[in-house]
C-alpha positions in Angstrom: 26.7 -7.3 -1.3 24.1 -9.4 0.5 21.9 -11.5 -1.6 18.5 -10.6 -2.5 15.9 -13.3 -3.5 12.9 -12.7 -5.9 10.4 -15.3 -5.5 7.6 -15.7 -8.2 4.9 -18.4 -7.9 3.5 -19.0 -11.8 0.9 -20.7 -13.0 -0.1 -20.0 -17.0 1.3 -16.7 -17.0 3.9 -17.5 -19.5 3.3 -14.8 -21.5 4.3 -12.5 -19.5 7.3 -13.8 -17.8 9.6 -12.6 -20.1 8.8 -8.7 -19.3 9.5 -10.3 -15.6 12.6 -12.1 -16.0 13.9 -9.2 -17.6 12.9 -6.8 -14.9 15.4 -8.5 -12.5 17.9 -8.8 -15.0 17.6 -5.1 -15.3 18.4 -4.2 -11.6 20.9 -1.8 -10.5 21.4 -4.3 -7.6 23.5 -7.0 -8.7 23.5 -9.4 -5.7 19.7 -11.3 -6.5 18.6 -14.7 -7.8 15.4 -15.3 -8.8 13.5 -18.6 -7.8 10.1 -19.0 -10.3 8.0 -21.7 -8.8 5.9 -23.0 -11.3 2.5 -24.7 -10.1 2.1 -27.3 -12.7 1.3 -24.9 -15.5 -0.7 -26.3 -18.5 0.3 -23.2 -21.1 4.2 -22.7 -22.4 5.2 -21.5 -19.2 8.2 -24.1 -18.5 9.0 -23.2 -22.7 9.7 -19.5 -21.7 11.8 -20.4 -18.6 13.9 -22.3 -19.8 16.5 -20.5 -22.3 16.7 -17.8 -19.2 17.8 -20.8 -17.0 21.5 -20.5 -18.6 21.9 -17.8 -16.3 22.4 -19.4 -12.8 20.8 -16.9 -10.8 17.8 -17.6 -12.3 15.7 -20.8 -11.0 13.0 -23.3 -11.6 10.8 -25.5 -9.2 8.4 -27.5 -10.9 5.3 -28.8 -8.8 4.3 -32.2 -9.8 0.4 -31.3 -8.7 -1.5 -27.8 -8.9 -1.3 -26.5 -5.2 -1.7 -23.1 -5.4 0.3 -20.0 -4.9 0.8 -20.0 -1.3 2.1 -23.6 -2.2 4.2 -22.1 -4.8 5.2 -19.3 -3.0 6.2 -21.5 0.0 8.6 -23.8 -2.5 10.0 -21.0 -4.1 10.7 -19.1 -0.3 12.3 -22.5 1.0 14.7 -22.3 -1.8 15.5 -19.2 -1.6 19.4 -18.8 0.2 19.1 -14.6 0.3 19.2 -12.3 3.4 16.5 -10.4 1.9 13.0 -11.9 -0.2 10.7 -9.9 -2.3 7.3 -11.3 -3.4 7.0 -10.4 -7.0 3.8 -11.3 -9.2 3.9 -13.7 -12.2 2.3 -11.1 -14.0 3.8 -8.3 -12.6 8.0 -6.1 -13.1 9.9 -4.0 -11.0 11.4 -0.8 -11.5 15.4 -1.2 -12.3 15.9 0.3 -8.4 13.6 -1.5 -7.3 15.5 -3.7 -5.1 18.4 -1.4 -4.0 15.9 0.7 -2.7 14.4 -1.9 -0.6 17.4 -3.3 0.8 18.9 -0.4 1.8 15.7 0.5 4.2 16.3 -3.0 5.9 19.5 -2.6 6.1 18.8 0.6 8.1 15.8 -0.8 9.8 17.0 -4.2 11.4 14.5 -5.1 13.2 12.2 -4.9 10.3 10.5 -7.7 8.9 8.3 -6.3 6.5 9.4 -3.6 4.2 7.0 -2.7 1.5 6.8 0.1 -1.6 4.3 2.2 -3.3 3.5 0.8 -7.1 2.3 2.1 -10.5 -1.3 0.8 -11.5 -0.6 -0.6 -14.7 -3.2 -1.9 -17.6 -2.8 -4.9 -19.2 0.2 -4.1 -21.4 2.1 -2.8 -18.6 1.6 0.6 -19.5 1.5 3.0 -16.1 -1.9 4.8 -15.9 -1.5 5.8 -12.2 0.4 5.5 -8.6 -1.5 3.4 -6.3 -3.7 4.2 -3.9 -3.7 1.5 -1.7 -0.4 2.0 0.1 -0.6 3.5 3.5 2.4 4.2 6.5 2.5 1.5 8.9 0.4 2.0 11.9 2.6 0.2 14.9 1.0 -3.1 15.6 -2.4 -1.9 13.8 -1.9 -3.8 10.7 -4.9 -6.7 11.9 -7.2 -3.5 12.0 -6.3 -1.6 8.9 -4.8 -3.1 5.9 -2.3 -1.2 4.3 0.7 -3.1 2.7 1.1 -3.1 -0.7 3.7 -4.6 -3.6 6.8 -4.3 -3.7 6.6 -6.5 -0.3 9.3 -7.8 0.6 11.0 -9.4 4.4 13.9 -10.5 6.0 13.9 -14.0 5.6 15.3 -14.9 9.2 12.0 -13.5 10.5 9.6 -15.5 7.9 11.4 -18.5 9.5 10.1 -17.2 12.4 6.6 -17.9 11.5 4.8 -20.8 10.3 5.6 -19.7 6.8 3.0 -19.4 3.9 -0.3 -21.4 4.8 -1.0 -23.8 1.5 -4.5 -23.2 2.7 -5.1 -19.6 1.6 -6.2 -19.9 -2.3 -6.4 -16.0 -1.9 -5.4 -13.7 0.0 -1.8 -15.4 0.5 0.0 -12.3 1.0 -2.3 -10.9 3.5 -1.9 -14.0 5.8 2.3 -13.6 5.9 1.9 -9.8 5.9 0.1 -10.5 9.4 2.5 -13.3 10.3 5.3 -11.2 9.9 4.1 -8.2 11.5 4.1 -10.1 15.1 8.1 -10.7 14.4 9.4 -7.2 13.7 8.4 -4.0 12.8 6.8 -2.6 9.2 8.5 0.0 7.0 7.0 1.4 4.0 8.9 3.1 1.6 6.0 6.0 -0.3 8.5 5.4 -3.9 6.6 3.4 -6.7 9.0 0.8 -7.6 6.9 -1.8 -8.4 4.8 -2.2 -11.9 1.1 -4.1 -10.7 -0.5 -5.9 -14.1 -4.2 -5.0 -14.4 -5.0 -8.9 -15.1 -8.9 -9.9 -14.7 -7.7 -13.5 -14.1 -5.0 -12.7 -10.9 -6.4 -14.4 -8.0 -7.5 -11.2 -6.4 -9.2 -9.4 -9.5 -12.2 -9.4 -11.4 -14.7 -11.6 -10.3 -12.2 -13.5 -7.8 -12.1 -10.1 -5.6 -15.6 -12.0 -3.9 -13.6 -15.2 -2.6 -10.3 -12.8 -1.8 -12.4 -10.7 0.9 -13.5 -13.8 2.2 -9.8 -15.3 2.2 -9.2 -11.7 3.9 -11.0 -12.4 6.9 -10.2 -15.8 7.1 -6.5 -14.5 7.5 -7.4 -12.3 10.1 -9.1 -14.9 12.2 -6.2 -17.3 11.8 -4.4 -14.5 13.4 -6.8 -13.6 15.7 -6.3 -16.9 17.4 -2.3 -17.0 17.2 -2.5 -13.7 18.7 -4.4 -15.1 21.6 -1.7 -17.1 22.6 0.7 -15.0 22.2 -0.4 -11.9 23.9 0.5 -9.8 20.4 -2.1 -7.1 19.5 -5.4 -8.1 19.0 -8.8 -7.8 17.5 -11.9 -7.9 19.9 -14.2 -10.7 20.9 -16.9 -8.5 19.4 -15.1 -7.5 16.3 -13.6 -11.4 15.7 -17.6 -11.9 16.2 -18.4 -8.9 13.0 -15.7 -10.2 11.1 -18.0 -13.9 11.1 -21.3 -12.3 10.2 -19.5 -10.6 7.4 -17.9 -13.8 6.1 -21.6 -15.0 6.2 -23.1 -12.1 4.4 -20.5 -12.9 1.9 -21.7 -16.7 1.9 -25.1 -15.6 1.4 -24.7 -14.2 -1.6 -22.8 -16.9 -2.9 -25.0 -19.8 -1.6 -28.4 -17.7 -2.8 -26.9 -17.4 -5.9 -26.5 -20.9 -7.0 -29.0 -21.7 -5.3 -27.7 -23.6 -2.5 -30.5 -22.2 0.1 -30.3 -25.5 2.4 -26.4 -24.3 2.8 -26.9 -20.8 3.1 -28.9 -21.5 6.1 -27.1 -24.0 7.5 -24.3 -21.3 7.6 -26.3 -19.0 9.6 -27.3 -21.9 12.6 -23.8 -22.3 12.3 -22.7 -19.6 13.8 -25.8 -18.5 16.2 -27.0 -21.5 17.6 -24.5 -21.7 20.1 -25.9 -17.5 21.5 -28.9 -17.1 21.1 -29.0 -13.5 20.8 -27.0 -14.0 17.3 -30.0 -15.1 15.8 -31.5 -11.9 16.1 -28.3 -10.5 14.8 -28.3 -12.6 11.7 -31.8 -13.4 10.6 -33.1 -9.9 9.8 -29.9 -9.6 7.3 -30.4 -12.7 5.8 -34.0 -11.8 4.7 -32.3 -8.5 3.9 -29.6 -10.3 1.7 -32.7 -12.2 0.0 -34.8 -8.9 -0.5 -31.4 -7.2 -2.0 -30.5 -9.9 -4.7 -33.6 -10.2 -5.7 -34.3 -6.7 -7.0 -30.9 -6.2 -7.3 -29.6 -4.1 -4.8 -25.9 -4.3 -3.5 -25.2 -8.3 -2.9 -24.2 -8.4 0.3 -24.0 -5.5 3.1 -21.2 -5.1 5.6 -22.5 -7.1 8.5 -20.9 -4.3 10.7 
């Protein structure tokens, strides 16, 4: 059987590592090891690891210095010695088939890199309140225009080493920025089954009130692309939509600056990106008075930019 790796990047999720760890163990797929970066975690994270560790699939990294799940993720991917990898959150389980299922579709898809799963939208004890509605069939090369992976995601690890790998840079929106990395190396395949349990948690770095800095990370992703993509001929987004994607990152800042109160900043931000086209500024300034008028009386924060 060809070995599967689970990589986990942790940081204070202790408490629910155990539901985790015991997710893998439970797999009807016996060829895995699991490789649980932990990112300098200040709860009793290492304290729950470590009786598991007897088991010498299972592994730790420690970080000496909070870097951040990318970081993490990027440790814990470097480690890993399996065909396959599968991106599981620290808060988060599988299904017992989980991975079977998934290495079966690469094994029939070879020129796959990305093969991803439906999931159960779970609350905070884990408990399945419905199937998720993000997860979407693969549009060929379309994935910079539509977003539509979801968890379980998981790649051949020969093509990951065909990128630059996770980008320590990304504080959110990690996964989106390997998703697109991955999908100029090899195809996408998505696989409708729910076999992965998604934690309702309002402190994962892409819920509750981080789902603000996430969009941002979001488009900052897609513009790292955009540029890579510019070299290398892959499909691309437009001038004119790389251009909508900046004065939607800008609404975004707006609303962040306005609120603390950072005005010199917010507009700053705004002769940043128009000084150098003048016809921007007319683009821009009529939302940012918008974005002013909205907050204040307490209309939606920030529009669309599009």
């Amino acid at each position: 059987m060809e070995l599967f790796s689970v990589i986990v990047a942790n940081y204070n999720n202790g408490k629910y590592l155990p539901e985790l760890i015991e997710s893998v163990k439970s797999q009807t797929y016996t060829s895995w090891e699991l490789i649980i970066s932990d990112d300098k975690s200040t709860d009793d994270s290492l304290e729950i690891i470590e009786p598991y560790l007897s088991d010498r699939r299972i592994k730790l990294i420690r970080h000496k210095t909070n870097m951040g799940a990318a970081a993490a993720f990027r440790s814990a991917c470097e480690a890993a010695t399996g065909i396959y990898v599968g991106m599981l959150g620290a808060d988060d389980a599988l299904l017992p088939g989980a991975i079977e299922s998934v290495v079966s579709v690469h094994q029939k898809y070879t020129e796959a890199s990305l093969v991803y799963t439906n999931y159960f939208q779970c609350d905070e004890t884990l408990k399945i309140i419905r199937i998720g509605e993000i997860s979407k069939e693969p549009i060929p090369g379309k994935l910079i225009y539509n977003f539509f992976v979801s968890n379980f995601a998981t790649f051949k690890k020969s093509k990951y080493t065909e990128t630059e790998g996770f980008n320590p840079f990304f504080k959110r929106a990690l996964d989106q920025d390997i998703f697109l990395k991955l999908d100029e190396v090899g195809d996408i395949v998505y696989l409708p089954e729910p076999l992965y349990l998604y934690r309702s948690n309002l402190n994962g770095i892409s819920q509750g009130t981080n789902g603000i800095l996430a969009t941002q990370y979001h488009i900052q992703a897609v513009v790292h692309a955009y540029y890579r993509r510019k070299k290398s001929g892959y499909n691309n987004i437009s001038y004119r939509e790389y251009r909508e994607l900046l004065v939607e990152y800008c609404m975004k800042e707006i609303h962040i600056n306005y609120k603390k109160k950072k005005y010199i900043n917010t507009f700053a931000r705004l002769v940043q990106l128009t000084t150098f086209n003048i016809k921007y500024l007319r683009y821009f300034m009529p939302r940012y008075f918008a974005q002013i008028i909205n907050y204040k009386f307490g209309a939606m924060p920030f529009a669309s930019g599009r």
